[in-house]
C-alpha positions as CSV (number, residue, x, y, z in Angstrom):
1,X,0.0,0.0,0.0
2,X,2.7,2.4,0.9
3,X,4.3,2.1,-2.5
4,X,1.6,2.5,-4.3
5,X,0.8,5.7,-2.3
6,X,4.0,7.2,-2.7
7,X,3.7,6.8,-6.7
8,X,1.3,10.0,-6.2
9,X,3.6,12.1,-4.4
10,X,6.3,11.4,-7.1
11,X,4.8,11.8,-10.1
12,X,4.1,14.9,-10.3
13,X,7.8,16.2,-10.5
14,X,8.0,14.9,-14.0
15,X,5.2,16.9,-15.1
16,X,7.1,20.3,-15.3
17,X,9.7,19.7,-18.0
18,X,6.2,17.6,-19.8
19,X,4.8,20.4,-19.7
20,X,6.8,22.6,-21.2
21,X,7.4,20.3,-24.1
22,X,3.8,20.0,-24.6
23,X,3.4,23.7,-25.1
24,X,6.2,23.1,-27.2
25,X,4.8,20.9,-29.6
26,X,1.1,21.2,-29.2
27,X,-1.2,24.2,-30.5
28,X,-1.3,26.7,-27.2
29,X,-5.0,26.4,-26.6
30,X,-4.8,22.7,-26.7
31,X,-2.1,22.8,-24.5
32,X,-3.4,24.7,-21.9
33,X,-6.0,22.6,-21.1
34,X,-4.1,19.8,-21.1
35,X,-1.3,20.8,-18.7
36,X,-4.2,22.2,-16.3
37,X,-6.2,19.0,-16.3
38,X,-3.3,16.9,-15.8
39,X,-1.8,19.6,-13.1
40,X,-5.1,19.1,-11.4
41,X,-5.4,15.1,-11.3
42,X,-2.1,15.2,-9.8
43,X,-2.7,17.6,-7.2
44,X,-5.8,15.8,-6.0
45,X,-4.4,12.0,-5.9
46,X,-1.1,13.8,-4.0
47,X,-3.4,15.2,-1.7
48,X,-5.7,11.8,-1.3
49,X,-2.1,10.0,-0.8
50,X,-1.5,12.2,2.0
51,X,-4.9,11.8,3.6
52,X,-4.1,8.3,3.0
53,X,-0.9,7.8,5.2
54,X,-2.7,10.3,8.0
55,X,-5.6,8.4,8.4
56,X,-3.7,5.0,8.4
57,X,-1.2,6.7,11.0
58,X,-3.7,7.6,13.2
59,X,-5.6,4.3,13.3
60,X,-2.4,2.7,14.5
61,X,-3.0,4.8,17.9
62,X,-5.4,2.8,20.3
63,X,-7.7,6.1,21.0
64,X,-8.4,6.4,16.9
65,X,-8.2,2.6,16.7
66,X,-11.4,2.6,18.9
67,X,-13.2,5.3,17.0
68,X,-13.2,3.3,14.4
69,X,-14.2,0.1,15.9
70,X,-11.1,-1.8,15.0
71,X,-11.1,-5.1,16.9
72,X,-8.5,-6.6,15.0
73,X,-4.7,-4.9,14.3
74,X,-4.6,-2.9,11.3
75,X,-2.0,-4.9,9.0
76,X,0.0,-2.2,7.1
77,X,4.1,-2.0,6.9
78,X,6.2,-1.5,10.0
79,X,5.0,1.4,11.9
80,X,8.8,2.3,11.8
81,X,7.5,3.4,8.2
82,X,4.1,4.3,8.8
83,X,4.2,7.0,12.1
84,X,6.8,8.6,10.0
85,X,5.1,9.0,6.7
86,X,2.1,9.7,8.5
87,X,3.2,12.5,10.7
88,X,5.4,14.1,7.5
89,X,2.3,13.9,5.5
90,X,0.0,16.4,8.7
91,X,2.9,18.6,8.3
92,X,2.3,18.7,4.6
93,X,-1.5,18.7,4.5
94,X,-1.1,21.9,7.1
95,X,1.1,23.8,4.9
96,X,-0.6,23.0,2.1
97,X,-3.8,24.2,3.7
98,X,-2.4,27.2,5.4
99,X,-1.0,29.0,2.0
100,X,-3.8,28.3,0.3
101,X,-5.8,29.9,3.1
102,X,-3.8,32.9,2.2
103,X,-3.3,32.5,-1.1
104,X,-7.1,32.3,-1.9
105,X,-7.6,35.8,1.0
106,X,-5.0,37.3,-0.6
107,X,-7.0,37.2,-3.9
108,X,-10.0,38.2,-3.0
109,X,-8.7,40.9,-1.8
110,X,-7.1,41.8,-4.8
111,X,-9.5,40.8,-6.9
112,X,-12.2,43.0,-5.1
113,X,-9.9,46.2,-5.4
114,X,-9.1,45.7,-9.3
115,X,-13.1,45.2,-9.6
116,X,-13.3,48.7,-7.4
117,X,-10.8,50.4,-9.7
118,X,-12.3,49.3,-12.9
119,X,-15.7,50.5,-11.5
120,X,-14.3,54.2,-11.1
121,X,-13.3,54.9,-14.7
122,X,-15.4,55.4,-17.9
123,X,-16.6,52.3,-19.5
124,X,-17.4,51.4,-23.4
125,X,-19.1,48.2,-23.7
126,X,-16.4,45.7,-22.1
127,X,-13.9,48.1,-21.9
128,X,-13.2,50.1,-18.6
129,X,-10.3,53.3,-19.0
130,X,-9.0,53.7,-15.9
131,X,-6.8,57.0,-15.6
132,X,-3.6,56.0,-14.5
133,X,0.2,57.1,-15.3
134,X,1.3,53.0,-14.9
135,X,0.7,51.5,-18.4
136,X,-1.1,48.3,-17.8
137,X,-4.0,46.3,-19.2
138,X,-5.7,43.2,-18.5
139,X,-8.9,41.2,-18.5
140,X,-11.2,41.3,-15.6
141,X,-13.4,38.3,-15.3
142,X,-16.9,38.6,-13.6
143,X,-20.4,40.1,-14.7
144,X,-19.8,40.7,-17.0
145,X,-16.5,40.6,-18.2
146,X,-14.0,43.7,-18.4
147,X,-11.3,44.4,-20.6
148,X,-8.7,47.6,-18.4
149,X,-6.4,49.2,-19.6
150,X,-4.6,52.9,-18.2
151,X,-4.3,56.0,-19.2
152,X,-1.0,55.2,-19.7
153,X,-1.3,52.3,-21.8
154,X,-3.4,54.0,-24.1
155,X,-1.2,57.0,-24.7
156,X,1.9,53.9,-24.9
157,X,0.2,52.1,-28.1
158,X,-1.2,53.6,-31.4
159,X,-4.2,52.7,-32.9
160,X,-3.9,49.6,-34.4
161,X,-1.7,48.5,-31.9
162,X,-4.8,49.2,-29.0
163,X,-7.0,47.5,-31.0
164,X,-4.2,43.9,-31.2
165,X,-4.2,45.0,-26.9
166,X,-7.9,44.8,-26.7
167,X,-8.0,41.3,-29.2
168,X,-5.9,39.9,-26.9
169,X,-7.8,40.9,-23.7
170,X,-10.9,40.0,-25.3
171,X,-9.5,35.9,-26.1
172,X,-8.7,35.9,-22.5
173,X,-12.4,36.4,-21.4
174,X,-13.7,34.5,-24.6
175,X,-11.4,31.2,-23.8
176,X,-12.0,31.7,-19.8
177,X,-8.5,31.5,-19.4
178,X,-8.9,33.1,-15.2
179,X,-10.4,29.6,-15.1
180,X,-7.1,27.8,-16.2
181,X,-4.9,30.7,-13.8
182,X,-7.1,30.1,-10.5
183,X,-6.9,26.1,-11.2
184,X,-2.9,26.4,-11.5
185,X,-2.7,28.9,-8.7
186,X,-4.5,26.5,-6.4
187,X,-2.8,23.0,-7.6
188,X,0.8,25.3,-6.6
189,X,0.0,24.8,-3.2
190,X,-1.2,21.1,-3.1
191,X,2.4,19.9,-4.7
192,X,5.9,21.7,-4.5
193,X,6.3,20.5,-7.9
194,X,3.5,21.9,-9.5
195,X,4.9,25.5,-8.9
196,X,6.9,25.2,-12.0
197,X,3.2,24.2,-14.2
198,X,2.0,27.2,-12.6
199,X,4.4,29.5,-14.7
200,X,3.7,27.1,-18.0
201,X,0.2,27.4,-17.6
202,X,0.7,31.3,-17.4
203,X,2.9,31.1,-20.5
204,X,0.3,28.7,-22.5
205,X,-2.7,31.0,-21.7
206,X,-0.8,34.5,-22.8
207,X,0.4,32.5,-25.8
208,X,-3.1,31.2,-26.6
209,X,-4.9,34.7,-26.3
210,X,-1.5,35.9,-28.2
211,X,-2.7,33.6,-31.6
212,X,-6.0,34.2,-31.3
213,X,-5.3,38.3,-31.1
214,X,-3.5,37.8,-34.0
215,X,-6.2,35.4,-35.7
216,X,-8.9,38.6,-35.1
217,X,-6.6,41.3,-36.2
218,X,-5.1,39.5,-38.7
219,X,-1.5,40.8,-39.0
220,X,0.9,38.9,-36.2
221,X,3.8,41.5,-36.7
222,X,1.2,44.0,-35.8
223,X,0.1,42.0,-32.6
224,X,3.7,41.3,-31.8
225,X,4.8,44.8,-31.8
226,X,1.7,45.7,-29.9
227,X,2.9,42.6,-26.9
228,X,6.4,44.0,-27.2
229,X,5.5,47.8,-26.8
230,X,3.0,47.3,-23.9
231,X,5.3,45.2,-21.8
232,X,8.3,47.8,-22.2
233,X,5.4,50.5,-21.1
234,X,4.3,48.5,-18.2
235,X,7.9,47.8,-16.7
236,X,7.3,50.5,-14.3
237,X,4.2,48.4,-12.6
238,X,0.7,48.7,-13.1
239,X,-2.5,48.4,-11.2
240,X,-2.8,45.6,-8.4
241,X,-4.5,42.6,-9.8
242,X,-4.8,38.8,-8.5
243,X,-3.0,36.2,-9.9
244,X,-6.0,34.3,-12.0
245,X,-6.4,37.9,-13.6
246,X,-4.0,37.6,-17.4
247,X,-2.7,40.5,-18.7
248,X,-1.2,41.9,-22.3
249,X,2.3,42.5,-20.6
250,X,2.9,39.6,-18.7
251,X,5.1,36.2,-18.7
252,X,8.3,35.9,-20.9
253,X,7.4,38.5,-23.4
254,X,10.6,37.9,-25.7
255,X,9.0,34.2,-26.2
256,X,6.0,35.3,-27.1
257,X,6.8,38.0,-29.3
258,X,9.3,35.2,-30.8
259,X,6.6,32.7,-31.6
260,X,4.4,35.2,-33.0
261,X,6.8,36.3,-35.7
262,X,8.0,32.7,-36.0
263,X,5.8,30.8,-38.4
264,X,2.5,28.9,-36.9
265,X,3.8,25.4,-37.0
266,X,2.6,22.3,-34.5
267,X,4.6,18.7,-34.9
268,X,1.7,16.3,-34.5
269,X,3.5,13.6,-34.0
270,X,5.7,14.7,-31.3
271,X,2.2,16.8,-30.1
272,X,0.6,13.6,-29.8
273,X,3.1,12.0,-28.2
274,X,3.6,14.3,-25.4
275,X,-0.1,14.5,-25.1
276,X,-0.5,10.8,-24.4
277,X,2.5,10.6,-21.7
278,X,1.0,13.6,-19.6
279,X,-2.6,11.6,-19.9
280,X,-0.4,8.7,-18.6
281,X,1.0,10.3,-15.7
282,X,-2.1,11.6,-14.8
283,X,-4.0,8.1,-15.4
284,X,-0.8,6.5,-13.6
285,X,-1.4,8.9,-10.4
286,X,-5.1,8.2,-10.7
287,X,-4.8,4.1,-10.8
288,X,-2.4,4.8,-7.9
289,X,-3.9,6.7,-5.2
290,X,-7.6,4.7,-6.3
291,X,-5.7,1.2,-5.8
292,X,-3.7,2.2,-2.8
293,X,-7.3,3.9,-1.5
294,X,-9.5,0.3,-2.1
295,X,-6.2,-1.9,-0.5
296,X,-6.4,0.7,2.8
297,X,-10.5,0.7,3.0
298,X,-10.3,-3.4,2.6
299,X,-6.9,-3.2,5.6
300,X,-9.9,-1.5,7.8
301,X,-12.7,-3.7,6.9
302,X,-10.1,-6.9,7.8
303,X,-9.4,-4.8,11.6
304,X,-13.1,-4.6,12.3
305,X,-13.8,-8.0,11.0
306,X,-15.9,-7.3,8.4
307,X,-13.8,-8.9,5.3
308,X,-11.9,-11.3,5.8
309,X,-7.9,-11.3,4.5
């Protein structure tokens, strides 16, 4: 049982470096949802693996043994392995829970101030002018959905480069992509590992609203010069916004500028590929945790004599 419950808590440290050869090699919308789906299976079966080696910890202390009407002894490995593993995986399930408490306070919080801000300035349809120096712009999810942008950003960007701006704000609330930020902010603090998805997630969502600005606009020099010119703008900070929030100027603009002017081009095969090892990790986690889950459930079943071994 224990191996099979550690699997979970390994597996998702190869998922970084897949991940970034999925974006790679698959179309940017396509890869974005697949890095956050398979981020997210591997943050819940590392979390039930956890709960897992907590639950069969404390079972293995007579007070907890009683609760749950063992009459027999709970047959696991050595409980020179077990108390260990079990205690570790508190300490992780509390840190996980604590910065997520904040994380999640923290934006609200920001996320009710950029909502306050937006509401201040003139609005034109979706779009909300908010009269700031700071060049900044970025898509507000809510009801209904806001595209903000400064002052500053405006006056940064001519025409046609505004319009690319607002194309690209506008694929960002189109394609949900706050959805696919939240999901990876909140899978961050279930797994160390998944920190480094968080960023590629980040990365496949700009790129994703990047080709689909330049779909709408039709010109991708014109939508890479507009990426290039708002991010130098906004180096000197912008308005507060949470994390799930996507904006024109942020993530490794020189990549995305790069693949923009580089011509559209997705290897299949090695898409495909990639594609089916991260549905294999994330089936591999899933078969796992489920089997290591069932072989606990029948271990307790055994103890309060109601299977037999």
């Amino acid at each position: 049982m224990i191996a099979l419950l550690i699997l979970p808590l390994l597996l998702p440290f190869a998922l970084p470096p897949l991940a970034r050869r999925a974006l790679d090699r698959l179309a940017p919308a396509v890869a974005l949802r697949a890095i956050t789906g398979s981020a997210v299976v591997l943050a819940a079966c590392s979390l039930a693996a956890l709960g897992a080696f907590v639950l069969t910890g404390l079972l293995k202390l007579p007070f907890f043994a009683a609760l749950g009407d063992l009459i027999r002894p709970l047959h696991t490995a050595s409980d020179r392995y077990v108390l260990p593993l079990a205690a570790v995986s508190v300490g992780g399930l509390a840190v996980c829970a604590w910065t997520l408490a904040r994380s999640v306070l923290r934006q609200v919080r920001a996320f009710r101030a950029a909502r306050t801000e937006a509401g201040r300035g003139p609005a034109a349809g979706d779009l909300c002018v908010v009269d700031s120096p700071c060049a900044d712009a970025y898509a507000l999810p809510g009801r209904p959905h806001r595209i903000v942008v400064t002052t500053g950003m405006l006056r940064s960007l001519d025409g046609s480069e505004r319009e690319a701006l607002f194309a690209h704000e506008r694929a960002h609330n189109a394609g949900g992509h706050h959805y696919f930020l939240a999901v990876a902010e909140l899978a961050a603090h279930c797994h160390p590992a998944l920190r480094g998805v968080r960023d590629v997630i980040r990365l496949a969502a700009e790129r994703a609203a990047d080709e689909a600005a330049a779909s709408a606009v039709g010109d991708r020099r014109l939508t890479a010069r507009a990426i290039a010119r708002a991010a130098l703008a906004g180096q000197g900070g912008g308005v507060e916004r949470p994390a799930f929030v996507p904006g024109a100027a942020t993530g490794p603009v020189p990549l995305r500028v790069q693949a923009l002017l580089a011509a559209p081009r997705v290897r299949r095969r090695a898409g495909a590929w990639v594609a089916v090892l991260l549905v294999a990790c994330a089936g591999l986690s899933c078969v796992a945790s489920a089997t290591g889950m069932i072989d606990f459930h029948h271990r307790v079943e055994v103890a309060q004599g109601e299977a037999e071994r």
